[in-house]
Structures are given as C-alpha cells and as structure tokens.
C-alpha positions as CSV (number, residue, x, y, z in Angstrom):
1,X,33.9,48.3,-50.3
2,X,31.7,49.6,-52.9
3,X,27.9,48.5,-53.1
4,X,27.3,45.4,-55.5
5,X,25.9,46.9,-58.5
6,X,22.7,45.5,-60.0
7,X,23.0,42.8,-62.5
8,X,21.2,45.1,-65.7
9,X,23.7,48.3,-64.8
10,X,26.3,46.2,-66.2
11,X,24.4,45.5,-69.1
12,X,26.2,47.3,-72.4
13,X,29.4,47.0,-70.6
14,X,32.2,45.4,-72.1
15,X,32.9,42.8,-69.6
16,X,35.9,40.9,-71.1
17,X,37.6,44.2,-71.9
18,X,37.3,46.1,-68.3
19,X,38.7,42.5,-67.0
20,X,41.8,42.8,-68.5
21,X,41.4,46.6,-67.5
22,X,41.2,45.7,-64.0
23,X,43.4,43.2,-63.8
24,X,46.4,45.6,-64.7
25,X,45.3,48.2,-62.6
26,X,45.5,46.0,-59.6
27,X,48.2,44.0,-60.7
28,X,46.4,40.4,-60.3
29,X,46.6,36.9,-62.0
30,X,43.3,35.5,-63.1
31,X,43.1,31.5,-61.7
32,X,40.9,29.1,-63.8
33,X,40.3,25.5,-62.8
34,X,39.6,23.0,-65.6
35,X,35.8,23.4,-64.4
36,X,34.9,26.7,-64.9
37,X,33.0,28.1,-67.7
38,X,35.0,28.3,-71.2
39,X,34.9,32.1,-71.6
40,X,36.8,32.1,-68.2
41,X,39.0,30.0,-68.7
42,X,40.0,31.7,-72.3
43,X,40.6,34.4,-69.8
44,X,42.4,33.6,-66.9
45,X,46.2,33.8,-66.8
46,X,46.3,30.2,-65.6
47,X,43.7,27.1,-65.8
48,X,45.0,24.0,-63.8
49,X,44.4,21.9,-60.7
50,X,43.8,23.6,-58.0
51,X,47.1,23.8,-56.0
52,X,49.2,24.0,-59.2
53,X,47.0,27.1,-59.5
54,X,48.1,27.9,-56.3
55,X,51.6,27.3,-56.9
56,X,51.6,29.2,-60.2
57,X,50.2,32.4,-58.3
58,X,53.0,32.2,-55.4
59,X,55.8,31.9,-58.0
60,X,54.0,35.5,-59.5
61,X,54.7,39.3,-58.8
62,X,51.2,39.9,-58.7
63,X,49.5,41.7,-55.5
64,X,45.7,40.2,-56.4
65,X,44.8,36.3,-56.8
66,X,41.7,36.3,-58.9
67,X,40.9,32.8,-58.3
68,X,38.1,31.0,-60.4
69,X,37.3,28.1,-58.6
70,X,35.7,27.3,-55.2
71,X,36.3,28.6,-51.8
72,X,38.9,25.6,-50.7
73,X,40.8,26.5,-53.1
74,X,41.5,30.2,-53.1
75,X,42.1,29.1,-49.0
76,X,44.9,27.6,-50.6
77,X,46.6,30.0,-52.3
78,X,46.0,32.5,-49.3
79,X,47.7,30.0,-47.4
80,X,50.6,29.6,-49.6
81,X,50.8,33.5,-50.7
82,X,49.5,35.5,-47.2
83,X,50.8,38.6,-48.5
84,X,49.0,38.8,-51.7
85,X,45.0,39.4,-51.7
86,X,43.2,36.8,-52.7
87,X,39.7,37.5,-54.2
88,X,36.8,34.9,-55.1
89,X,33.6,36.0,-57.4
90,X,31.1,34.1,-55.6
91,X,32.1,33.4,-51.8
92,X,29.1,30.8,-51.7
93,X,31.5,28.7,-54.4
94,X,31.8,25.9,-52.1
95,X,32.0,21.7,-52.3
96,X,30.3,19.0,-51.1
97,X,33.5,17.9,-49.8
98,X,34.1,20.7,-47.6
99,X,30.9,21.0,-46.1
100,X,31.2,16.8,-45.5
101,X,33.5,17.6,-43.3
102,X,33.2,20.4,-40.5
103,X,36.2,20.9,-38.5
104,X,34.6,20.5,-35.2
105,X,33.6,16.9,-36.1
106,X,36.7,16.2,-37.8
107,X,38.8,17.3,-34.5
108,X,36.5,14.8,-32.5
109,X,37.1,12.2,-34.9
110,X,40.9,12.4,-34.6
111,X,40.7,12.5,-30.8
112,X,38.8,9.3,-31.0
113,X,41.3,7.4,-32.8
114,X,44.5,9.1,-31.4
115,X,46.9,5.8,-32.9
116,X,46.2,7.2,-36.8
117,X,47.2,9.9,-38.6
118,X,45.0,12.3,-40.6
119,X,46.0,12.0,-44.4
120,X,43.3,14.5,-45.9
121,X,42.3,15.2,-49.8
122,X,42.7,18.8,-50.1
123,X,39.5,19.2,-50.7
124,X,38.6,20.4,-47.5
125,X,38.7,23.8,-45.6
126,X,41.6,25.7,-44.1
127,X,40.4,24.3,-40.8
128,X,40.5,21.2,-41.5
129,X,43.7,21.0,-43.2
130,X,46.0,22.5,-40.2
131,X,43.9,19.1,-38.0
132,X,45.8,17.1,-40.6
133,X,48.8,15.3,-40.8
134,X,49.6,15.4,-44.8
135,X,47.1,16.4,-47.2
136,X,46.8,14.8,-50.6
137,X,45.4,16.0,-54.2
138,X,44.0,13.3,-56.5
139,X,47.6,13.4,-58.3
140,X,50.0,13.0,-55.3
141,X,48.0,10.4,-53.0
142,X,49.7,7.1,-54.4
143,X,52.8,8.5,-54.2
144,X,52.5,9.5,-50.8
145,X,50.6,6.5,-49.8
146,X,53.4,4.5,-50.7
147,X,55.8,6.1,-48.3
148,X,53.7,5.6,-45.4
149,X,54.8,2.9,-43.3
150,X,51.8,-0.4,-43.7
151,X,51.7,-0.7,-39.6
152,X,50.6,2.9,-39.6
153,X,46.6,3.4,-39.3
154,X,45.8,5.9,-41.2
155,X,42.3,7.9,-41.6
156,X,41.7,9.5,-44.9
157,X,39.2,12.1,-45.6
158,X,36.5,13.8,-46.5
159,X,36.2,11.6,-49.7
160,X,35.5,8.2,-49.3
161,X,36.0,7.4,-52.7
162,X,39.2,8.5,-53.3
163,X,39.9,6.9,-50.3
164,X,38.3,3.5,-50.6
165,X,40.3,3.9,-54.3
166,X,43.0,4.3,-52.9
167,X,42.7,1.4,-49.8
168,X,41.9,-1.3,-52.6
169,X,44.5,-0.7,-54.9
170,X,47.2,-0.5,-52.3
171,X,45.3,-2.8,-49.8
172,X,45.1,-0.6,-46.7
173,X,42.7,-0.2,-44.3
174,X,42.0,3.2,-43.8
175,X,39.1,4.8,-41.7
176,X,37.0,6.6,-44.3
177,X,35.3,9.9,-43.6
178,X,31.7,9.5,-45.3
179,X,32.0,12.3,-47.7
180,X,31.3,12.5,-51.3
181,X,31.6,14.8,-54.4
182,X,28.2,15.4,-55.8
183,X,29.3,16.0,-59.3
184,X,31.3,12.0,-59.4
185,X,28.6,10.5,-57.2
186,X,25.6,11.7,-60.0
187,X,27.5,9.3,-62.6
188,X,25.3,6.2,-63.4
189,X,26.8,2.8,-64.2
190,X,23.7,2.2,-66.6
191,X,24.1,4.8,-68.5
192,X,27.7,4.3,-69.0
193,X,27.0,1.1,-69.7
194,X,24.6,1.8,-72.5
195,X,27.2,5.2,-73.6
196,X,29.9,2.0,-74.3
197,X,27.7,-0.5,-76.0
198,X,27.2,2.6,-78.4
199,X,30.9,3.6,-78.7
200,X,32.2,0.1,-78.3
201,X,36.3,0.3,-77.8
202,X,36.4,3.7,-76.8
203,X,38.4,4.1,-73.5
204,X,37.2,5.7,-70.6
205,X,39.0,8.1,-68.4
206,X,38.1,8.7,-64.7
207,X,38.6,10.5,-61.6
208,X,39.0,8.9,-58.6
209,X,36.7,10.5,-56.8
210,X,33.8,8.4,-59.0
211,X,32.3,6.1,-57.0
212,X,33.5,2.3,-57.7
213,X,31.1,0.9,-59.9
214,X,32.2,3.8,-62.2
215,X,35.9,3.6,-62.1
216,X,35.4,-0.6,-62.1
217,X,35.0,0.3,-65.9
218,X,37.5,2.9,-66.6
219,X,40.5,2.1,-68.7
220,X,42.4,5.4,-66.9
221,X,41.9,6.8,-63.5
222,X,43.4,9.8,-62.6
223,X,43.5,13.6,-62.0
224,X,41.9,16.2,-63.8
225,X,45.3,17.2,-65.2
226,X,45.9,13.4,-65.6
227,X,43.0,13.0,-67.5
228,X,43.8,15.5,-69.8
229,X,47.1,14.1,-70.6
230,X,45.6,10.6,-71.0
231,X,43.1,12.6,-73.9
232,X,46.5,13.9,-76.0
233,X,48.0,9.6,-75.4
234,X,45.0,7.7,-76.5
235,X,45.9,6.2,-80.2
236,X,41.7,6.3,-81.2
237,X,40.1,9.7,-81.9
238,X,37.1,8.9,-79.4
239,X,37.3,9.4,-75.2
240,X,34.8,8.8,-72.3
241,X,35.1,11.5,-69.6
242,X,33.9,10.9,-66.3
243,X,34.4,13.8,-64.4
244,X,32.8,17.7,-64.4
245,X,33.0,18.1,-68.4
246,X,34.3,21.7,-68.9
247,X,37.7,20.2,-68.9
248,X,36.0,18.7,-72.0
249,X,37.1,22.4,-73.4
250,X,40.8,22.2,-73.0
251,X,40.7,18.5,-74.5
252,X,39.3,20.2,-77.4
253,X,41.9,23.1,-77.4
254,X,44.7,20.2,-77.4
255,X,43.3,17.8,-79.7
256,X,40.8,19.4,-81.9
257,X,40.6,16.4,-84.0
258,X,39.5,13.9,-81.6
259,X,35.7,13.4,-79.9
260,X,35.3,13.7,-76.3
261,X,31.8,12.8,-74.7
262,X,31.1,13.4,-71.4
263,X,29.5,10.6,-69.1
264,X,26.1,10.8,-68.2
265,X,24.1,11.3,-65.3
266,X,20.9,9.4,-64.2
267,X,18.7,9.6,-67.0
268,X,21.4,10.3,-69.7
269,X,20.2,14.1,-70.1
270,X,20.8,15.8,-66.9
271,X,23.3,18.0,-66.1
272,X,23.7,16.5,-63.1
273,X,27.4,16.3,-63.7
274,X,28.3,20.2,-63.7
275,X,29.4,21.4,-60.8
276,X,26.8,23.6,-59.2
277,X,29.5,25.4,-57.0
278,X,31.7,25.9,-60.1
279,X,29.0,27.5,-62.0
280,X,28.1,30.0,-59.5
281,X,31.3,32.1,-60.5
282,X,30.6,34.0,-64.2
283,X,32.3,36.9,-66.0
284,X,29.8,39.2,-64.2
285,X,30.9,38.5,-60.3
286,X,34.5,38.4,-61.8
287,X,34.5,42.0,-63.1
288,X,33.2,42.8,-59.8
289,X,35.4,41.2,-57.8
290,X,38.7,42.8,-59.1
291,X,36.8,45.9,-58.9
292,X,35.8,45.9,-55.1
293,X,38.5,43.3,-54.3
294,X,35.6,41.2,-52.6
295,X,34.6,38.8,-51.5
296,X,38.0,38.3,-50.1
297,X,39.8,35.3,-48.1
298,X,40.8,35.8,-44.5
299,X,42.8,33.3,-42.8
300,X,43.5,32.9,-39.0
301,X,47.3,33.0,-38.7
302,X,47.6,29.5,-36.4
303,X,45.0,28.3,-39.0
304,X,47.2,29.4,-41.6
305,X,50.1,27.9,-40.1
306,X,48.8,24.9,-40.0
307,X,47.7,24.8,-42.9
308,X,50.5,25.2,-44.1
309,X,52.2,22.8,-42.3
310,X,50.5,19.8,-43.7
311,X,50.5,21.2,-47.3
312,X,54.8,21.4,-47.0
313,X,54.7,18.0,-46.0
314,X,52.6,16.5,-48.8
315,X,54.6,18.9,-51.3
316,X,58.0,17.3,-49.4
317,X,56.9,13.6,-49.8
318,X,55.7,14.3,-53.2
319,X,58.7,15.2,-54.4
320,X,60.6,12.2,-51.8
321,X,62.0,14.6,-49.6
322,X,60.6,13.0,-46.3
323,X,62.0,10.0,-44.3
324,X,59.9,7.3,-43.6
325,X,60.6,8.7,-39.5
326,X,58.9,11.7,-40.3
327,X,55.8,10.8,-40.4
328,X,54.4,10.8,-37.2
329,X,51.4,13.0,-36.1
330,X,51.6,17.1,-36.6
C-alpha cells in the first residue's frame, strides 16, 4: 500500500478526470447511495439502495467495488461478490445502526430468547447478519413479514423504529433492539408541523426508520428508492422529504419541475439531518482509494457464509420462493 498522500499534494490535480482514469485501469464500478454528495453520485456507475447496489456490482465483470456509502454496506457486496475487491474511501464511514448493535450483545440476546427468530434490518454488520435468521431492507420487510407465520416470536433489530413500524401496522409483537438512526431520529415534529402549516397540502414522504411521531404525519412511507418513486407519482409540484436529503438531488434529476424541501431538524436550520458517516467519503478519499485499493473489506469466510445465508433467504422470500416451513432458525 502506498502512503496516504497529504490533502494539499492533491491540490491542482484533476480529481474527476484521474477517477475515471483509475477506474479503467483497475477495472472497477463506482457505487453511489442516494446519500452521498451530488458530485459523487454524478459519478458513480450506479446510485441506489444499498443492496441493489450490491446486486448491480455482482451482476458486473468488474474486479474493484468502489463503493460510496458506509462500511455495512460495502460488507455487503463483499459478501455477495468475495472474488472481487471491494474498496471504501473512508473505512470510519460507519452507522449508528451498526454500532447499536455489537455482535457480542446481539449473540447474548438471541441465546436469551432461544423461542424467536432473528429478523435483522440490514443495517447492521457482517457479524451480525450471519447471528440472523432473515435480514430485511426498508423495501422488502412487509413483504417478508407477511410470510412469517403470527405464532412465531420474532425479534427485530437494530432499528426500533422500523421495527415498532412495522409491529403496528401488521400488529406483531416483536422484541425490539434499542437502536436508532441518528439522521431520522434528529427530525422534529414541531418543525414539521410549522414546515406544513406553511406548505399546506403538500404531501409528505417518509422513511420508516423516522421515529413515529414523524411518520404519524406522512402521507407515504417507504424506502429511499420508494420515496423517490413516490416524488415522480405525486400530481402537485411540491414534496416533503423526511429522510437524509441528497436523495433530494436525484428527485431533482427526475422531476426538475417540481419543489422538494427537505424536513427539518430541531431548530429548523441545522444540518442535523445529513448523515455524518455519509459525508465522510469525498472525491478526494475516492481518488485515493482506487489508487491504493484501500481501505479494503475483509470478511471471515464462516462470517461470510453466514452472512450470506440470511441475505439468500430474505432475497428468496422477497421474491416468494420460501415455504412458510422454512422458516425456522439458521
């Protein structure tokens, strides 16, 4: 590996062009989630949810995953393409999610309820997901809620929002894991309050991962790549976002004609609502990335495996592939 170079010797250097430079010379696919910076996601090869992302870079000939996001989800696509290398900008890209949740606590928790099974938001590390049963994203969970049997106790983490979402609307009582994401839980209800007395009929679209008193006055609630959809349906020209806004910049790509404002944090102003780990990758750390091909994702084989394991299975019920007998523990 090369030494980091110092942030001003890149100064002067065409960052956008020795990118695309790089990225040929390795043969790698650039990986944007709908929360990273514009310029990088005018870049990247692909800007999604995080395991279509993933899925997108399996289905590729490419030998390097650049992946623009945070460190759970270039996990994933290690797990789902182990021969490729799989490259991060900033390793200390993390979530709130992820660290809610360490696996050593988690593996206690599910030997102290041994009568449940584990469904888990992918949101969460390797580790965590081969303790799992089925993992979930914020798209697939109703679907595979649904198919799970109503006798069977179920505990869902690390985001107890998404999960206490998800018990009310279906009426299930699930054990919650007390995790939350930073970025939905800065929303304030006041402030959203005031946002629709000022814009009054304009929808509001949210992610579940909001806490309720956010999504109690959503007209959608949904994924990131749901919400983005919901932006191109609406019939008005005017949309409330509650979730990180720089998938604010693909709304505008789709529908430049319509208004999106982002819902605010605590006192209106802050930028509470950007995601801090999100932020930490930038054009800089990207260029050196695909030039030292680190920081790089490792995976433990059996960790992998499992991993794995529980990620088939959610993709399997997703798609109604599973019997209702097959749902037992992993």
């Amino acid at each position: 590996m090369n030494a980091p170079v110092a942030r001003e010797n890149l100064q002067g250097l065409d960052l956008l062009a020795e990118i695309q430079r790089l990225k040929k010379e390795r043969n790698a696919v650039i990986l944007a989630h709908y929360y990273q910076k514009p310029e990088i996601q005018d870049l990247a090869d692909f800007v999604g949810d995080s395991l279509e992302l993933s899925k997108r870079a399996a289905e590729t000939d490419a030998d390097v995953i650049a992946f623009c996001g945070v460190k759970f989800m270039a996990e994933t696509a290690k797990i789902l393409s182990p021969q490729k290398t799989v490259i991060l900008p900033d390793m200390a890209a993390g979530c709130s999610l992820e660290d809610a949740c360490p696996p050593g606590k988690f593996k206690a928790f599910r030997e102290a309820h041994p009568d449940h099974i584990a469904l888990t938001y992918i949101n969460c590390s390797a580790e965590v997901k081969a303790l799992s049963d089925i993992i979930v994203t914020s798209s697939s969970a109703e679907t595979i809620l649904s198919q799970i049997p109503p006798e069977q106790k179920i505990i869902f983490g690390p985001d107890r929002h998404l999960g206490g979402y998800l018990s009310r609307k279906f009426n299930r009582d699930m054990l919650l894991w007390p995790g939350v994401c930073i970025v939905h839980e800065a929303f304030s209800e006041t402030e959203l309050l005031k946002l629709k007395a000022q814009h009054r009929g304009v929808p509001v679209a949210a992610h579940p991962e909001c806490p309720p008193h956010i999504i109690d006055h959503a007209d959608y609630v949904g994924s990131t790549s749901g919400i983005l959809q919901y932006a191109q349906t609406i019939t008005g020209d005017t949309l409330i976002v509650a979730t990180e806004p720089h998938i604010i910049h693909q709304m505008e790509k789709a529908e430049p004609t319509k208004t999106f404002i982002g819902a605010p944090g605590a006192d209106g102003n802050c930028a509470c609502n950007i995601c801090p780990y999100m932020a930490l990758n930038t054009m800089e750390k990207l260029y050196l990335a695909l030039r030292d091909l680190q920081p790089q994702i490792h995976l433990d084989e059996t960790v992998r495996l499992g991993a794995k394991k529980s990620l088939d299975r959610m993709l399997e019920m997703a798609s109604g592939t599973v019997g209702k007998g097959d749902l037992g523990r992993a």
